[in-house]
N, C-alpha and C positions, 0 to 999 in steps of 0.2 A: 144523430150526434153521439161521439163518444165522450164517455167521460175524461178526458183531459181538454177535450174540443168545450165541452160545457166549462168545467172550471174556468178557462184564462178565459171564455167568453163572457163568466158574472165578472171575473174583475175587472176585465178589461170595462165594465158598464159602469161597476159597481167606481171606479175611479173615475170616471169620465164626470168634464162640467164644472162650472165654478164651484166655489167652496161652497157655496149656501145650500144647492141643489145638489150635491155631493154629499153631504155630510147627513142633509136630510133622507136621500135614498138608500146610504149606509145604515144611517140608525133604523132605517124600516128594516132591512136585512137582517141587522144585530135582533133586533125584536122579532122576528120572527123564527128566529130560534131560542129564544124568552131569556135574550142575556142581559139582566138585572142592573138597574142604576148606571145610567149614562144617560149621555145627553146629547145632540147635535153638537155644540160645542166641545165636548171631548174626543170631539172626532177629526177636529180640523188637520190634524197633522197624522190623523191614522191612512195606511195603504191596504188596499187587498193584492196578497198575489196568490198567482195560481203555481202549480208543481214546483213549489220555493221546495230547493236542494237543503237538507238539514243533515244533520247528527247522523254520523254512517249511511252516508248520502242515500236517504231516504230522503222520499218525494213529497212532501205536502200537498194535500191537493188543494186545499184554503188556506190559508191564516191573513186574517189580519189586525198587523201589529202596530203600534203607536197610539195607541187608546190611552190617553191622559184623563184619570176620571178625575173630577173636582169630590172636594174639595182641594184632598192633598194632593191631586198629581203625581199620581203613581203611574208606570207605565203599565198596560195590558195588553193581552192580545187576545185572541178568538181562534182557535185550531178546527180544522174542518174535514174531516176524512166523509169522502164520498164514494158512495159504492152503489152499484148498479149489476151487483148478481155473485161478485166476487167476494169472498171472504177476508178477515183482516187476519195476517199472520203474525208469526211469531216475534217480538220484537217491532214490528211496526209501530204502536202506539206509544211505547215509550221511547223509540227514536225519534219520534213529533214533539213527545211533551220534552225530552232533553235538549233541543232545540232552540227553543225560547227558554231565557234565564229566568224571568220575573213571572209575576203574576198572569195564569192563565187559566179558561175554559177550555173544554173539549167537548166537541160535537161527531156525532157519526151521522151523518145526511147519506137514507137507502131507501129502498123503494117498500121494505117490510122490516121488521121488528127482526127477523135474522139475521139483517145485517149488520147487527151487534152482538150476533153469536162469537163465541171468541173471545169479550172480554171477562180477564178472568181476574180476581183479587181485589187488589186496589184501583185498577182499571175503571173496574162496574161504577166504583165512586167519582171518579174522574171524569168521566166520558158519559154525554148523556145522547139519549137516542131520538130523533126528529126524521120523520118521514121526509117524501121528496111534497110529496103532496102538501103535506100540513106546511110546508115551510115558504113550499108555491103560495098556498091562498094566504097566510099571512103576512106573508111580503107587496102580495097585489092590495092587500087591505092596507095597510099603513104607508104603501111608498107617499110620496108626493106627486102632485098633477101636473104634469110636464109634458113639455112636446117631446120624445124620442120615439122616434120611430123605429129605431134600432135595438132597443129595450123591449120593445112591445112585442116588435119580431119575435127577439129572440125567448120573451117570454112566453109567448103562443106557440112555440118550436117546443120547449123546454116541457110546456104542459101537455102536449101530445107523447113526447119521448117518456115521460114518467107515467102513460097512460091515467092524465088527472084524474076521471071519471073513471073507478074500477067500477064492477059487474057491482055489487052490491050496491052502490050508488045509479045506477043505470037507470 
């Protein structure tokens, strides 16, 4: 799998299913990238999409937006640049963050710590860095118990292509 074939593949999942099953396999998602205070609930009306066209049409390769946190009901979203050997260029990342008006995170989802080489400035503060790995086991750790078979695929696919198990863990 290539990385645009991955992305619409988690949204296309990460969307799928009623609301109650939906919102609870989001928020495992959102957690497993350690994004702070939410709730299942704040989620009902959030979307995932994958290569959403933005700001000097650049390509997102996550975000998802419509995150109502409670109390107040603010909107959020979750920005998600994913890389798989390639590096982030010039202007990339603040064509994502200028994208979304309101409140937002940034994540860089790679398979090593370099692939957040390249953020330079206020970036470094903006953008934080989560393995393909670390974000695999803790997404399998919090999802919910569900029948998809199509998740599970796709999630045994996903742990193979990120090589789960590097040599140091062998």
């Amino acid at each position: 799998m290539h990385e645009p074939q991955i992305t619409k593949g988690l949204a296309a999942l990460l969307n799928l299913g009623d609301t109650q099953i939906r919102t609870q396999r989001l928020l495992a998602f959102l957690k497993a990238f350690g994004v702070q205070n939410i709730q299942a609930g704040d989620l009902v009306d959030a979307t995932v999409h994958a290569e959403k066209v933005g700001h000097n049409n650049c390509r997102i390769d996550i975000l998802v937006d419509n995150i109502y946190c409670q109390p107040d009901g603010d909107a959020k979203a979750v920005i998600i640049e994913a890389k798989f050997g390639h590096k982030i260029t010039k202007g990339q990342l603040s064509n994502y963050w200028n994208t979304v008006k309101y409140k937002k995170e940034g994540f860089i989802l790679g398979l090593t710590e370099q692939a957040a080489n390249g953020l330079t400035g206020r970036q470094s503060k903006l953008w934080k860095f989560i393995s393909w790995r670390d974000m695999w086991l803790k997404f399998e750790k919090h999802r919910p118990d569900e029948h998809n078979p199509s998740l599970t695929f796709f999630m045994n696919t996903l742990w193979h292509r990120i090589d789960g198990l590097n040599q140091k863990d062998k």
